[in-house]
N, C-alpha and C positions, 0 to 999 in steps of 0.2 A: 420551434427551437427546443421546446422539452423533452420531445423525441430521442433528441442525440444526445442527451445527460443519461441515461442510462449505458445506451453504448459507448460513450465516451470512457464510464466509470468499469462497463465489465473489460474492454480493451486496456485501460490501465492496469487493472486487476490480472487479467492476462498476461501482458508483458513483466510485470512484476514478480510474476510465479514460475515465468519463464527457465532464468536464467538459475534456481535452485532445484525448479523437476526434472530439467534435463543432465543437470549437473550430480544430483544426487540420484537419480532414477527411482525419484519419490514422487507421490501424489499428480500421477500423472492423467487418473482418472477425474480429479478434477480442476485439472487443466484444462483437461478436452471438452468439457463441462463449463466452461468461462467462457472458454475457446469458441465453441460451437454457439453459446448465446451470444455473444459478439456479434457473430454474421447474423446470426437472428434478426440481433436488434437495429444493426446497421444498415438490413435492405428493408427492413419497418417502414419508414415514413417512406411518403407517398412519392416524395419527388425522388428518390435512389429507389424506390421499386421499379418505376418507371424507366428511369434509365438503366436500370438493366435489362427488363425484358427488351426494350427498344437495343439493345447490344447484343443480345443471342436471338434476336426475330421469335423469341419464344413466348407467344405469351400468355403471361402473369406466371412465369417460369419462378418469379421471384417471392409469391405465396409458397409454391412446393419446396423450395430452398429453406423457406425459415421455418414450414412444417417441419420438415427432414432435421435440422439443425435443433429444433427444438425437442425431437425425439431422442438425438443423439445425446441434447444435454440430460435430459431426463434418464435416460441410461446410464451415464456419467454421475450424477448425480447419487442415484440410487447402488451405486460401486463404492462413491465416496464414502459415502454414510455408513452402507457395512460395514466398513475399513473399517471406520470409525470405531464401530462398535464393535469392531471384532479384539479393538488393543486395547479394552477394558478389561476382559475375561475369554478364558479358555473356551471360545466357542465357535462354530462359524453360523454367523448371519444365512438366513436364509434369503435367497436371492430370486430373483427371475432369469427365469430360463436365457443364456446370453443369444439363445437363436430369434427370441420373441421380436427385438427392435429391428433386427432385421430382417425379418419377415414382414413387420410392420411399416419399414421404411420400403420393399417392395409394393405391399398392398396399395402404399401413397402414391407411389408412382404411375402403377397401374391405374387405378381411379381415376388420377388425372390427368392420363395423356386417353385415357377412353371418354374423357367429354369433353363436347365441341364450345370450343370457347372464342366470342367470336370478337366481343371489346375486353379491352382491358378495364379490369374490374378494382371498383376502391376495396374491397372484404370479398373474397372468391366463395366464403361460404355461406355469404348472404346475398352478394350479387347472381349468384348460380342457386339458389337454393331449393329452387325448383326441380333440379337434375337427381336423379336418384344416386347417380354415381357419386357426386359430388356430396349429397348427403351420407352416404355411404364412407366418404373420404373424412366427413368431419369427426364422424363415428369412429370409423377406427383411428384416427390420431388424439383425439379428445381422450378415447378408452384407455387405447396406452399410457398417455399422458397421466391420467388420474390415479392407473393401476400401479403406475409405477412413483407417483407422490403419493398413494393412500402407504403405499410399502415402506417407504421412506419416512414418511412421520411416525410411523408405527414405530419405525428401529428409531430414531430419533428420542419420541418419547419414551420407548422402553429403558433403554441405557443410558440418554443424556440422567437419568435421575437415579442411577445407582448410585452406592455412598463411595467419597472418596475421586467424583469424577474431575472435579476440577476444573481450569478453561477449558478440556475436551468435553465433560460432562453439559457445561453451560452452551459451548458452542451446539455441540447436537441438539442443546432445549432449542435455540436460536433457531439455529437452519431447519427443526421442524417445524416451528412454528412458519417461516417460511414456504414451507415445501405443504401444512394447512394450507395457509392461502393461497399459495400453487392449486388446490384440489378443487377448493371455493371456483376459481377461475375457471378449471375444465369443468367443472359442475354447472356453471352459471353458462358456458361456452355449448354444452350440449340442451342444454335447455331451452337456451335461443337457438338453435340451430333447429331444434326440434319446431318448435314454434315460427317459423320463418316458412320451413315447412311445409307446415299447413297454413301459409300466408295470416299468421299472427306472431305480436310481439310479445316480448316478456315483460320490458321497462320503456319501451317509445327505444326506437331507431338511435337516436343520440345518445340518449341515457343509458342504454345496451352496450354500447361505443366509449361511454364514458369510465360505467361500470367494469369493463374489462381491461382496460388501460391501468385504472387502478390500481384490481386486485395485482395484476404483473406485475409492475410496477413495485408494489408492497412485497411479492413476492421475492422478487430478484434482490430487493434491497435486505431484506430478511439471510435470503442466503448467505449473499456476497459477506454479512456483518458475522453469521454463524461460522464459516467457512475460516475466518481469516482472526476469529475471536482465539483461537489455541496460541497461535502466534504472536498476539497483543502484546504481550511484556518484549517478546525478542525484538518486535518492532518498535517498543517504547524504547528500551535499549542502544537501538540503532540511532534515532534520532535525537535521543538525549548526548550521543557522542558525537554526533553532526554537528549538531549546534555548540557543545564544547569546543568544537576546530573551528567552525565559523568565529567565536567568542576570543578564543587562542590568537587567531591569524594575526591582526595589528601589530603583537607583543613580538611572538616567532621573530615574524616578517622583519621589525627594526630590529631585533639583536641578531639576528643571523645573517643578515647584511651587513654586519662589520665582521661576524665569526662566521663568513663563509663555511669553513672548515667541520662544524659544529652539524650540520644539516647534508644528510646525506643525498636527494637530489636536489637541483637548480629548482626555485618557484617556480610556479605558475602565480599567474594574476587571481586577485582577491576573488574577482565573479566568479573564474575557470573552479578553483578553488571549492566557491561555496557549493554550487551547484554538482558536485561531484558527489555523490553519494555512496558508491561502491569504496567497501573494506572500512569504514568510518572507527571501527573500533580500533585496528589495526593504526592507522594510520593517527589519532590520537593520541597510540601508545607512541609511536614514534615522533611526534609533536613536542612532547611532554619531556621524550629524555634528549631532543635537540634543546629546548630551552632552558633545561636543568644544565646541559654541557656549556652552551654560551653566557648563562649566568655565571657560572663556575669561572668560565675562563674572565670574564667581563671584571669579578671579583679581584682578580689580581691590579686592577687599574683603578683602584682606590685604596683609602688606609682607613686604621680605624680615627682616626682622628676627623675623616670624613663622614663616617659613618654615624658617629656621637654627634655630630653637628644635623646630619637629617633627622636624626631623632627628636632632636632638639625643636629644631622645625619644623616638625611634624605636630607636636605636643604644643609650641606655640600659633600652630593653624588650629587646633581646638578638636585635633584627633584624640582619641586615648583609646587606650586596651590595646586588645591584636591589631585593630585599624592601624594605629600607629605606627605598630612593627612592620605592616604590608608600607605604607606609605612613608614610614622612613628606607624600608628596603629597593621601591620604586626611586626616591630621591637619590642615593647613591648608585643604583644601575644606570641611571640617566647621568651623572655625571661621568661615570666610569664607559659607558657607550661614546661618549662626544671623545672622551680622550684618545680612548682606542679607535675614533673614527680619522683622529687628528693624526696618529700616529705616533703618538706618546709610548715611552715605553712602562712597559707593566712596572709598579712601586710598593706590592705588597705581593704578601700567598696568598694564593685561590682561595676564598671560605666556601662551604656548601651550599648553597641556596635554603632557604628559609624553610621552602615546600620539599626539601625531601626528606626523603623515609616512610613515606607514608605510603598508603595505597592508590593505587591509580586516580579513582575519582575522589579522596581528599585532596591529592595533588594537582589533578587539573582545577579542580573549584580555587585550590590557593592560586594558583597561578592566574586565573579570570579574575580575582581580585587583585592582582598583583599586577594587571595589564591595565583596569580600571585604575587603580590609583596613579599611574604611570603616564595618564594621557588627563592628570586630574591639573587642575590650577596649581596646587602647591606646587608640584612636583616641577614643573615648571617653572615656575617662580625659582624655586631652590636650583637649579640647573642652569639659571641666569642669571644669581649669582656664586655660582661656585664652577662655573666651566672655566 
């Protein structure tokens, strides 16, 4: 099962990055990069290897697939990181030749459709290890592999530590320290290979197996966290306004069911709702001045003489300070909602609601305090008796 916690994590990662690299025709080098470790890690375990060679009669088709994939992410990879480094300072990153992986992605091909493979194999480069092509084959994609992570932690640690870098500066220390243990891994991969070889091990048969799991493993998580570190505040951002509208919903929901008017499209249901994550900021904003518009309007369906009594109420449930004023202003919104639900006609002027003027997120936090007091015992109580 622990197999597919990686590919589960780079596929989400994937579709995540999707819908902005296409859209902005950015960072699409390590897209293909996420993209390509995905199929990697997805025909990995042993029972989806098997079912795919057993699906193209090709076989162990599905070692050269995740070779191939793994080559492409490491070319992806090592584009990314230039970038990187290249929108720190006026310079361009020195790269690898872009013909090298595909030459290299040939050379794998060739290798292994030139040896005769006759079972389907658990590790193609130790169950064949005997084959010269096939050692041949681990050679050149281990090399590439390592030449193009030794390349990448190099740019990584050069520039992730100039001054002034910031989360890109941090992300680069990140993903090389990652794309390190990426190197560890073809290092340790060519070592065994070597050693298998000449019908010897490096660490025992399991341990070899176990070791290399790891270091991947460390690796990929490494990246994925270096990778997506720039972006941390935007995506702290995004979620701290999700959970604002998730927070919001209760409140909105009952006042703009009597001020239709006020909310510019029809609900959806609370789930539909939370689980929508697209535009969270946007839609927020527009949460915020629906519920400042039906307060507004809601205002008109009480008086001050109402108003002075929830205070009062509020002060004798054992609130004081601003709590007070949130929880005397919930006590007459709730009476002024029943009215307006009943059909009463409006009996005063609109006053402004308590939360505006502010900035966006002081007035969504008043507002989540203002939905909280709203669904509290007093408020209740007081709306039972003054409906």
């Amino acid at each position: 099962m622990i197999d597919f916690v990686p590919a589960a994590l780079l596929w989400a990662v994937t579709a995540w990055r999707a819908g902005a690299t296409f859209r902005r025709r950015q960072g699409i080098s390590l897209w293909v990069a996420f993209a390509a470790l995905a199929v990697a890690m997805t025909v990995r375990p042993v029972a989806i290897a098997s079912a795919a060679d057993q699906a193209t009669h090709i076989t162990n088709l599905s070692f050269l697939l995740k070779h191939v994939c793994g080559t492409v992410a490491a070319a992806a990879v090592l584009t990314f990181v230039a970038d990187m480094a290249e929108s720190k300072g006026n310079f361009r990153a020195s790269r690898m030749h872009r013909a090298v992986p595909v030459v290299t992605i040939l050379a794998l091909i060739t290798l292994f459709l030139a040896t005769p493979q006759a079972a389907e194999a658990d590790d193609l480069l130790t169950d064949y290890a005997d084959h010269a092509t096939i050692l041949a084959y681990g050679l050149v994609w281990t090399a590439y592999l390592g030449a193009a992570l030794a390349s990448a932690t190099l740019l990584c640690w050069r520039w992730g530590r100039q001054p002034g870098g910031g989360l890109v500066g941090r992300g680069l220390l990140v993903t090389g320290a990652g794309t390190a243990v990426g190197l560890l891994y073809a290092s340790h991969r060519v070592a065994a290979l070597l050693l298998q070889y000449n019908n010897r091990e490096l660490l025992g048969e399991h341990a070899d197996e176990t070791a290399s799991t790891l270091l991947l493993f460390a690796a990929l998580l490494l990246i994925v966290l270096g990778s997506t570190l720039p972006v941390l505040p935007r995506i702290v951002r995004r979620l701290q306004a999700h959970w604002r509208l998730v927070r919001l919903y209760p409140l909105w929901r009952t006042l703009t069911d009597v001020v239709p008017s006020s909310r510019l499209h029809a609900p959806t249901g609370r789930f539909r709702d939370s689980v929508q994550l697209r535009r969270a900021h946007d839609r927020l904003y527009r949460r915020t001045i629906e519920l400042r518009d039906a307060i507004l309007t809601l205002s008109a369906f009480t008086t001050p003489e109402i108003r002075g009594r929830a205070y009062e109420h509020a002060l004798a449930s054992g609130v004081i300070g601003a709590q007070a004023d949130v929880t005397a202003e919930a006590c007459w919104l709730a009476v002024a909602r029943e009215r307006c639900r009943r059909g009463h006609l409006a009996s005063g002027e609109p006053v402004p609601p308590a939360s505006g003027g502010r900035d966006l997120s002081a007035e969504t936090k008043a507002l989540i305090n203002l939905s909280s007091a709203y669904r509290s015992h007093t408020t209740q109580h007081f709306l039972h008796v003054n409906a």
